[in-house]
C-alpha positions in Angstrom: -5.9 167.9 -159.4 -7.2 167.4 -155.4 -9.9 169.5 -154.1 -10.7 170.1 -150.3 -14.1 169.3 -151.5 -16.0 167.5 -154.4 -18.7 169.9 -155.7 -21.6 167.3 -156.8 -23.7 168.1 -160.1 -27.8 168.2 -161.3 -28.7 168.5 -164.0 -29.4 171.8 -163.2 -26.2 172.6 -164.5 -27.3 172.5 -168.0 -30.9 173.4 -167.6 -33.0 174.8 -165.2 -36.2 173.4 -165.8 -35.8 170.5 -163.5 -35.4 168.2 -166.3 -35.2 164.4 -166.3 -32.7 164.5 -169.6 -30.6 167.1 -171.5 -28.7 166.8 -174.5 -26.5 168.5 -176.8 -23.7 169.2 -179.0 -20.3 168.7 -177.7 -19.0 172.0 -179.4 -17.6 174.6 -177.0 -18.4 172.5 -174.6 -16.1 173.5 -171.8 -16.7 176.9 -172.4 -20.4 176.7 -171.9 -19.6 174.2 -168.8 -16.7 175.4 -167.3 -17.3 173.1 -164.4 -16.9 170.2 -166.2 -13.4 170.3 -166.6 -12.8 169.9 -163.2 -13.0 167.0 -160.9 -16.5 166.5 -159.8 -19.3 164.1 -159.2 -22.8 163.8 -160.6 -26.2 162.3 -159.7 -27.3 161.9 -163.2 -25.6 159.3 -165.8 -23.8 160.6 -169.2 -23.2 159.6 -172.5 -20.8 161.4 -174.4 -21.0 160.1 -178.7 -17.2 161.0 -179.8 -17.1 161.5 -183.7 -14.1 163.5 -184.1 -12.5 165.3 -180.9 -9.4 165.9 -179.0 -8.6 165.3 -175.0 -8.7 163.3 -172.1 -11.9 162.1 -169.7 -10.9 161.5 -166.4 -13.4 158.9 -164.7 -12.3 157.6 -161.1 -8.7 156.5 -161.9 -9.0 155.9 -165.4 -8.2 158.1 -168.0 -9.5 157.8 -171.9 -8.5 159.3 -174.6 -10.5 161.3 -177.3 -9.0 159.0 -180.3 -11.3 157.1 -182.2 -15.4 157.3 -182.7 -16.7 155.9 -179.4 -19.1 156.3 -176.3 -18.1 157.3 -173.2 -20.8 156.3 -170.2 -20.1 158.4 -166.9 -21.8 156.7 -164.0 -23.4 158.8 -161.0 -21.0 159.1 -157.8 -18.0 158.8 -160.6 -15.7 161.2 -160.0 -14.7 162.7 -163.3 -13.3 165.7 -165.5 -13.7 166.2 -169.2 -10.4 167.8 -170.7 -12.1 168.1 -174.5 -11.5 170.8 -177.6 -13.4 173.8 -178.5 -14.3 171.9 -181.8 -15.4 168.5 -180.9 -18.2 166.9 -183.2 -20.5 164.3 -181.4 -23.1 164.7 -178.8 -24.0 164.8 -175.2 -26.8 163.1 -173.5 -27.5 163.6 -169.7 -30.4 161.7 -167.8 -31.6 160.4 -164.5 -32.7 157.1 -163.2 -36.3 158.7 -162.7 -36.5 159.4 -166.5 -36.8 155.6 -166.6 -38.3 155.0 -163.1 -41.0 157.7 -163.7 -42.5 155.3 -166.0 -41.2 151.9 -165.7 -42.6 149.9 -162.3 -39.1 147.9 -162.3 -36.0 150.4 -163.3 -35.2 149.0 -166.9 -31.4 150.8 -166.6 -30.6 147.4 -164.6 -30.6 145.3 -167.4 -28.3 147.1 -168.9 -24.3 145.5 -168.2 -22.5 148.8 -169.1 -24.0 150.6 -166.5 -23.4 148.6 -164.0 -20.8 150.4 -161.5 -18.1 147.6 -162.5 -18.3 148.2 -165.7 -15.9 149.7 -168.1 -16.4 153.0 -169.1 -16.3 153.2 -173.2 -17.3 151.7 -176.0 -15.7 151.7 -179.5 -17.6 152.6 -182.9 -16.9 151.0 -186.1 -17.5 153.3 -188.5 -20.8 151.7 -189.7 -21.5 152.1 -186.5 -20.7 155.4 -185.6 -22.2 156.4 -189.2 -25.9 154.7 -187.7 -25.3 156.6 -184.1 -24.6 160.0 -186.2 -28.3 159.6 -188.1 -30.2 158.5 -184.8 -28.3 161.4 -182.9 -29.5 163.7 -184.9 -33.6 162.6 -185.0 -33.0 162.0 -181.1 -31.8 165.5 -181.0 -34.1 167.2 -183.5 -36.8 165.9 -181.1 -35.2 167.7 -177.9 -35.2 170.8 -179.3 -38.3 171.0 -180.8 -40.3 169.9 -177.6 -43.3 168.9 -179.3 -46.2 167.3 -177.3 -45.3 163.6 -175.9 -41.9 165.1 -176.6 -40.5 162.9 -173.2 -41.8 160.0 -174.4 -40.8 160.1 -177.8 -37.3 161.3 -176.0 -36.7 158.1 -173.6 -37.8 155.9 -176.6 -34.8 157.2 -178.6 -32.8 156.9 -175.3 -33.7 153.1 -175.0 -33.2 152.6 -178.7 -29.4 153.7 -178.1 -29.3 152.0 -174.7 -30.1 148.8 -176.1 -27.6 149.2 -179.4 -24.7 149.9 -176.6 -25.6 147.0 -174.7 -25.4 144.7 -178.4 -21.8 146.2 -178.5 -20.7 145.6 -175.2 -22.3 142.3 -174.8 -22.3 140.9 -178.5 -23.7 137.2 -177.2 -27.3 139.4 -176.1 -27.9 139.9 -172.7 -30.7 137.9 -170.5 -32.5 139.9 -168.3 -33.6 137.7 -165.7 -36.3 139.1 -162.9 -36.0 135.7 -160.6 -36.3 136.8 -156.8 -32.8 136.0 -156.4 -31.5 138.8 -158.8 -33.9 141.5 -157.7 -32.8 140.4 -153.9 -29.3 141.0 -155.4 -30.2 144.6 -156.5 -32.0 145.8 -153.7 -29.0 144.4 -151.6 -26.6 146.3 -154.1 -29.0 149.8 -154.3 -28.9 149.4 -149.7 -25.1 149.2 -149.9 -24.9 152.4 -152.0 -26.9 154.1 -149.7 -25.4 152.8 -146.1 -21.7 151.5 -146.8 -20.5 154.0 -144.7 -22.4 153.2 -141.7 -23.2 149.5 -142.4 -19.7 147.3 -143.4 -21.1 143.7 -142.0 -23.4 141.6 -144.4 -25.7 141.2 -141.3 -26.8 144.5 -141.0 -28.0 144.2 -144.9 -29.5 140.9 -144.6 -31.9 142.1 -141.3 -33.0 145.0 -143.9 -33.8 142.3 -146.9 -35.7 140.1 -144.6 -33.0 136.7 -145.2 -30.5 135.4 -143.2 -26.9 136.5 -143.5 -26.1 132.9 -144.9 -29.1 133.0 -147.1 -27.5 136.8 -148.6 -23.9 135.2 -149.1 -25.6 132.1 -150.9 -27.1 133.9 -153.7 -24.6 136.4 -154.0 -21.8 133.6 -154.9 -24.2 132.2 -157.0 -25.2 135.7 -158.7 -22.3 137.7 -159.0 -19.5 135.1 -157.8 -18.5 137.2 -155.2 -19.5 137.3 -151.1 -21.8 139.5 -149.4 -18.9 140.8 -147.8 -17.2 140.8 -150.6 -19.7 143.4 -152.4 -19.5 145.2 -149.4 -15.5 146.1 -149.3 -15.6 147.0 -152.9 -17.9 149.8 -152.5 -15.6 150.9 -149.3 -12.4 150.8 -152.0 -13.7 152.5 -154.3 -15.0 155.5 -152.3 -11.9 155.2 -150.8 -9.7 155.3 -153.8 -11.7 158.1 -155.2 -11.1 160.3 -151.9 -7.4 159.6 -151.9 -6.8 160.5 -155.5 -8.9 163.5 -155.9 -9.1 164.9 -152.7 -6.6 166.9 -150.6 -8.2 165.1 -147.2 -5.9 163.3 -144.5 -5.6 159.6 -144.7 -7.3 160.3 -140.8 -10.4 163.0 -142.7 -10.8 159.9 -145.3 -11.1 157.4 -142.7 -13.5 159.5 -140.7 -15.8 160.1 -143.8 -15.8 156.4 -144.4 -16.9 155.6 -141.1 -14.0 153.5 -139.5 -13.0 154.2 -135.9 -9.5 154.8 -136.5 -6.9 156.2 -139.4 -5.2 152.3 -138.2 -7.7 149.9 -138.7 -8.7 151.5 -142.1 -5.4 152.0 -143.7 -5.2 147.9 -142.5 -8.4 147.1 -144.6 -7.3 149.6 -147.2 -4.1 147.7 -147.7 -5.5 144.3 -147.4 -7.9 144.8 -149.9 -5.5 146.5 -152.6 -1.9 145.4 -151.5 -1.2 149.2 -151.2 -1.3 151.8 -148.2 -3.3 154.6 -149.0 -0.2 156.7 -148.9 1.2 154.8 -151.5 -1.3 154.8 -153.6 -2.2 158.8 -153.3 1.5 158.5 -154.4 1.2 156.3 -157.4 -2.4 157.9 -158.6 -0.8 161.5 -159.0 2.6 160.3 -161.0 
């Protein structure tokens, strides 16, 4: 489905108590939350626990299926739709970076690889282990409703207590966190080029607002992520622009213009350089 525009979501969709975190069942869903079913972006991050449902989740240009017991994480500035059945058992958790930021100095959500924007977006259950989610669930949930006193603290310990279990099943070797100057230079690089990609498209610009040179910025990034600066850079742009093309109704001219470049010619050039496709072709391949 394209839109002429992308409505964005708050969690003041669910609750409007200007809540950090929400959660609930996933029965009836849709029906409660009509606008989820439709394409649409959101500044909060998800979790959806599948037990036992039926549908489709749409996330940027992938597309999962509601088969077996897993998790699904939706990032913010995804572009998703949830296509899910009035009956669906398992749950739905919905929080911000500033339930963790309001009380962490450093935001603890970095360490975690699956939420990373390169990530992939699920994570399969075993059925011991979606047997040990079902119990925590529904403490973790008992808790929410009940909002007894300390109740958010009590609520993001439960949250990092499932945070940390997903990142055991997506990373079974254990993760490192590592807070050397290098990495955290590395995320405030990555958090600037989220904000400014659209006006700023030259590792220069980003390494005069971190303080280093630009050869200084490309060195750590090969050594931290083994890609450039630049490199970092033009796979934000992609992805914003792949997201536009497939869910959006805009000219490859409108897209161009929202993405900052001068001209409909130089970016369907970068476009095609950086994914061997035009943006008219691949419009053309993302709605077959």
């Amino acid at each position: 489905m394209q839109l002429s525009e992308i409505p964005v979501h708050s969690l003041g969709l669910f609750s409007d108590d200007n809540s950090h975190f929400w959660m609930d069942n996933l029965m009836n869903l849709l029906q409660r939350f009509p606008q989820l079913e439709y394409p649409h972006r959101q500044d909060f991050f998800m979790l959806l626990f599948i037990d036992d449902a039926e549908g489709e989740i749409s996330i940027d240009n992938q597309k999962i299926r509601m088969d077996n017991a897993k998790v699904i994480v939706i990032k913010p500035r995804c572009i998703s739709s949830i296509d899910i059945n009035s009956k669906a058992k398992g749950k739905i958790i919905c929080f911000t970076e500033d339930f963790f930021s309001l009380r962490y100095n450093n935001n603890i959500l970095d360490q975690f690889s699956f939420l990373h924007d390169t990530s992939k977006v699920f994570i399969r259950l075993s059925e011991e282990e979606k047997n040990k989610w079902m119990y925590l669930l529904e403490i973790f949930f008992k808790e929410f409703r009940l909002h007894r006193r300390e109740s958010v603290k009590v609520l993001r310990s439960y949250l990092n207590i499932l945070l940390f279990d997903l990142e055991r099943l997506y990373d079974p070797l254990g993760f490192v966190v590592s807070n050397s100057p290098k990495q955290q230079k590395i995320k405030e690089f990555e958090k600037l080029i989220e904000k400014d990609f659209k006006l700023k498209k030259m590792p220069a610009a980003y390494a005069d607002l971190l303080n280093v040179t630009p050869n200084y910025l490309n060195k750590i990034c090969k050594e931290v992520t083994n890609y450039t600066a630049g490199d970092l850079i033009r796979k934000r742009i992609v992805i914003e622009a792949q997201r536009l093309i497939h869910f959006t109704n805009y000219s490859i001219n409108e897209i161009a213009d929202q993405l900052g470049f001068e001209n409909a010619s130089y970016f369907v050039t970068f476009f095609k350089r950086q994914t061997s496709k035009t943006p008219e072709q691949f419009r053309r391949l993302s709605n077959q």
